[in-house]
PLY file of the C-alpha trace (Angstrom):
ply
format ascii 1.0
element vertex 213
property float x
property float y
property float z
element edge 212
property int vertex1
property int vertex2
end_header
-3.92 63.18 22.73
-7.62 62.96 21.96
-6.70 64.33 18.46
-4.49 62.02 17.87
-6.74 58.91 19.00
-9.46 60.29 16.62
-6.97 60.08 13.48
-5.94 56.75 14.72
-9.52 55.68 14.53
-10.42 57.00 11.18
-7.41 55.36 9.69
-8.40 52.13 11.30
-12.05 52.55 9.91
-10.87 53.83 6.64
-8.00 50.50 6.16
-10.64 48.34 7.45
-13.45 49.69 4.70
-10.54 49.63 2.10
-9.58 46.21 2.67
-13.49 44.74 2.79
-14.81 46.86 -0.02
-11.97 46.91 -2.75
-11.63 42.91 -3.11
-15.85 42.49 -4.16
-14.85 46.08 -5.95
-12.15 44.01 -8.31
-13.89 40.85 -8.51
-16.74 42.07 -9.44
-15.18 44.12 -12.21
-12.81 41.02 -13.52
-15.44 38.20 -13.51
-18.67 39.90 -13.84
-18.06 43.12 -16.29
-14.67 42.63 -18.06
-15.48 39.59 -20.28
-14.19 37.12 -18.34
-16.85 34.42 -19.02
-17.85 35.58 -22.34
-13.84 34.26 -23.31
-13.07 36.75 -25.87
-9.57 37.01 -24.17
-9.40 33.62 -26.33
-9.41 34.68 -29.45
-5.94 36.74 -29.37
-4.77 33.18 -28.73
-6.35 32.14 -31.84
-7.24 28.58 -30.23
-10.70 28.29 -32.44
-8.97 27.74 -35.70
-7.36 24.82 -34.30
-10.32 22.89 -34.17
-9.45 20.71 -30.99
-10.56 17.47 -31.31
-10.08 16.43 -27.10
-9.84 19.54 -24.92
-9.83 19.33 -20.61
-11.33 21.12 -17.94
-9.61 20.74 -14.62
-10.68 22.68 -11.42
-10.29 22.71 -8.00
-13.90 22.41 -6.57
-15.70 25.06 -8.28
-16.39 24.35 -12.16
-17.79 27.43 -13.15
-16.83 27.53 -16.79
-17.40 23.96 -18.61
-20.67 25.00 -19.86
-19.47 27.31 -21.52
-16.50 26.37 -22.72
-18.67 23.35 -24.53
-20.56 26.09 -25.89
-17.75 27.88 -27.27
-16.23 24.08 -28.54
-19.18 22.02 -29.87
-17.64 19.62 -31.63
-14.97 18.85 -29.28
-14.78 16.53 -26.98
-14.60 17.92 -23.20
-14.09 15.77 -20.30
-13.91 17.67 -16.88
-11.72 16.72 -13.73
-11.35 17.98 -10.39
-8.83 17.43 -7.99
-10.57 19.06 -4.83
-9.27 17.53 -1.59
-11.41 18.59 1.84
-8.35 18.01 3.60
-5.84 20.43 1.97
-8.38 22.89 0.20
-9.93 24.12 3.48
-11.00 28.17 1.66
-14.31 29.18 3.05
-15.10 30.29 -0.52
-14.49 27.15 -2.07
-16.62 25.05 0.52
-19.82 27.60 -0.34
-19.61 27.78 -4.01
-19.38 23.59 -3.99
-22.83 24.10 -2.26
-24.37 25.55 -4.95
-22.30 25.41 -8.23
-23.27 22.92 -11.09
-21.27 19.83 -11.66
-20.76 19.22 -15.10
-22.16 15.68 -16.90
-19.27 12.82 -15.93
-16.30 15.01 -13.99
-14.05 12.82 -12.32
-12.31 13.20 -8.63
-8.81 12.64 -9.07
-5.79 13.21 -7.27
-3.45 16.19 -8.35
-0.79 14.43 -9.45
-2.64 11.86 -11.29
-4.87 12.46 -14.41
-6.51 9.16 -16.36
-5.71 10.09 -19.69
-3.67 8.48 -22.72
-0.37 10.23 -23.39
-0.39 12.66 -26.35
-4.30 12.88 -25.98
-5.17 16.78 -25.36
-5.36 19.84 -27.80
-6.36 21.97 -24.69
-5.97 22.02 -21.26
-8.06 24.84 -19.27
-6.78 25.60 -15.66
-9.19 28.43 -14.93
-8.21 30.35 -11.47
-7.82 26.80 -9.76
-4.10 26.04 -9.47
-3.18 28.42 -7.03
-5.12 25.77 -4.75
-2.26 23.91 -5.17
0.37 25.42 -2.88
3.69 23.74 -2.31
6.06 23.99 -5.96
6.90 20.61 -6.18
3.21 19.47 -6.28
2.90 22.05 -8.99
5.70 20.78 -10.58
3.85 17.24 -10.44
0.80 18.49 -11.53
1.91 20.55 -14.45
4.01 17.24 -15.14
0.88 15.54 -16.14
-0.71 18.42 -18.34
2.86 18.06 -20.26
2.30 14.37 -20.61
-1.23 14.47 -22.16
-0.29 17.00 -24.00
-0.22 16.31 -28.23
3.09 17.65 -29.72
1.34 20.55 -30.78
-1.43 21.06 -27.13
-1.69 24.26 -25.74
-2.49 24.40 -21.71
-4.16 27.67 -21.09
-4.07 29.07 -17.49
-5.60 32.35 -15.66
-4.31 33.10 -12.45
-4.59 36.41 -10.28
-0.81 37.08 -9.09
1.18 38.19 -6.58
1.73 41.86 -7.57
1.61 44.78 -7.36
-1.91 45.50 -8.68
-3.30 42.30 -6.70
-1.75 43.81 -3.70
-3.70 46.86 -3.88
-6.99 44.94 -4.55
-7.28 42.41 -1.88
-4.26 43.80 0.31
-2.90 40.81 2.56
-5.31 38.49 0.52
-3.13 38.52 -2.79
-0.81 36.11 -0.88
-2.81 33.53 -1.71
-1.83 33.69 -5.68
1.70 33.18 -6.51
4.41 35.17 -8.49
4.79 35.34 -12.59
8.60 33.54 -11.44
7.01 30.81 -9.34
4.55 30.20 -12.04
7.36 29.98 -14.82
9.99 27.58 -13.01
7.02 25.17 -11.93
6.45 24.97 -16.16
10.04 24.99 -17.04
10.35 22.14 -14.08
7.69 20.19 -15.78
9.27 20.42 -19.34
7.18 23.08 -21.27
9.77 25.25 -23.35
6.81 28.05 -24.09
5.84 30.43 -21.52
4.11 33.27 -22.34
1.81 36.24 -20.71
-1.35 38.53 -21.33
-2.82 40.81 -19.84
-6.28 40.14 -18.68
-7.22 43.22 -16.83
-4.63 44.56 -14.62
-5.07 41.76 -12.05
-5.35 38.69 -14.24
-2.77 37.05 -16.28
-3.12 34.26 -19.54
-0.53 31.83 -19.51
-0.54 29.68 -22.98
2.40 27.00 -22.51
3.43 24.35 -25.09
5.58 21.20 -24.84
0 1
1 2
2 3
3 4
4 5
5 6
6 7
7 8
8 9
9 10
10 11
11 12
12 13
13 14
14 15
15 16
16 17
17 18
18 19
19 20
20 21
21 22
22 23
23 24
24 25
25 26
26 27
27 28
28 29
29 30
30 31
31 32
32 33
33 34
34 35
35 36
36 37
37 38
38 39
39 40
40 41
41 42
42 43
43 44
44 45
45 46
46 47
47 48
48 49
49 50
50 51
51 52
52 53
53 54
54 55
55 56
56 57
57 58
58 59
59 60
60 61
61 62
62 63
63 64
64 65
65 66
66 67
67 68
68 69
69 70
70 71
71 72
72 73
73 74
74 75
75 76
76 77
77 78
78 79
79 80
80 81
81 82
82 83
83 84
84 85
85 86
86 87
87 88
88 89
89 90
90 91
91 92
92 93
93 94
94 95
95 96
96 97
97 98
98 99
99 100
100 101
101 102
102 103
103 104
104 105
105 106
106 107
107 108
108 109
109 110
110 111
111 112
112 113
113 114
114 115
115 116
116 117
117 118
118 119
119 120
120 121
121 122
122 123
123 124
124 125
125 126
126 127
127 128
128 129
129 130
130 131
131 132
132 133
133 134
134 135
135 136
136 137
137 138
138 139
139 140
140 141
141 142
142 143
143 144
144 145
145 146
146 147
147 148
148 149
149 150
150 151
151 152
152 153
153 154
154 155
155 156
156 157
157 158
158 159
159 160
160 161
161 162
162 163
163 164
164 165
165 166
166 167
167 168
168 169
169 170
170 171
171 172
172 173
173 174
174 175
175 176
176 177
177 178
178 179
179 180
180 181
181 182
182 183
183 184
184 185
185 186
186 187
187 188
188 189
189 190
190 191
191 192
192 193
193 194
194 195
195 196
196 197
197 198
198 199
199 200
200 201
201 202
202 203
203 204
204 205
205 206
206 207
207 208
208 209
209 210
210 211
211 212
């Protein structure tokens, strides 16, 4: 019995360890040593030769990335939205970062659904690891609705998303239930009209999506 109790323990202490220490393991790795903010994972999407005249920035609290996506678009024109809402985005990590995280020149609160932009406008749409904050599907479906309306004939909406895999599974254990399916992500884009889906790999635990009208 005593044996038994002390495996017990040890498994506890070793699940517990597992599940604290592998999530900083794997985000440290994807956003601090694998390129993430460097956005070479761009250039298999060949996006610089289009020379984007109006490209958008939306996030969900935490704009850690228009800096330097002006620095990697200078001549474009970047306007930068967030749709943050205290009431439904209640993550502990989002309310620190906020704290402390630089707010880009002119971003504008707006509501998901509801984006202040001419039809046809945007070359680019970036929706860097923020649209998981949005959790039901049919306010994904809205939202996505909008990108698809500023969207030019020819605009590009670039997401990254963690998913809810396999690999994420293993990384933050219960946590990857906060990130949604591959599925999930395509029928909320084939719900809001875009007929081009497709995938890369970004690391094993993050995925590019690069939809078109």
């Amino acid at each position: 019995m005593f044996q038994w109790s002390t495996n017990l323990f040890w498994i506890i202490v070793t699940a517990f360890g597992y599940g604290l220490l592998m999530p900083l393991f794997i985000s440290a790795y994807v956003y601090d040593f694998s390129g993430y903010y460097n956005f070479n994972w761009l250039k298999k999407i060949d996006l610089y030769n289009s020379k984007p005249k109006q490209i958008i920035n939306i996030n969900a609290g935490f704009d850690e990335t228009s800096y330097m996506l002006k620095n990697h678009f200078p001549e474009s024109n970047l306007k930068v939205f967030d749709f943050y809402n205290a009431q439904q985005h209640t993550e502990k990590a989002i309310i620190r970062a906020r704290k402390v995280s630089l707010v880009y020149p002119n971003t504008e609160q707006i509501k998901f659904n509801i984006i202040p932009l001419k039809d046809n406008s945007v070359d680019i749409i970036f929706l860097l690891s923020a649209v998981h904050e949005i959790r039901s599907l049919q306010e994904k479906i809205e939202f996505l609705k909008e990108c698809h309306r500023l969207c030019k004939p020819n605009g590009t909406v670039i997401m990254v998303e963690h998913l809810r895999d396999l690999p994420n599974f293993l990384a933050f254990s219960i946590g990857f239930t906060h990130f949604f399916s591959r599925k999930t992500w395509k029928k909320a884009y084939k719900s809001a009209g875009f007929l081009i889906f497709n995938e890369t790999k970004f690391t094993p635990f993050m995925s590019v999506f690069n939809s078109k009208p």
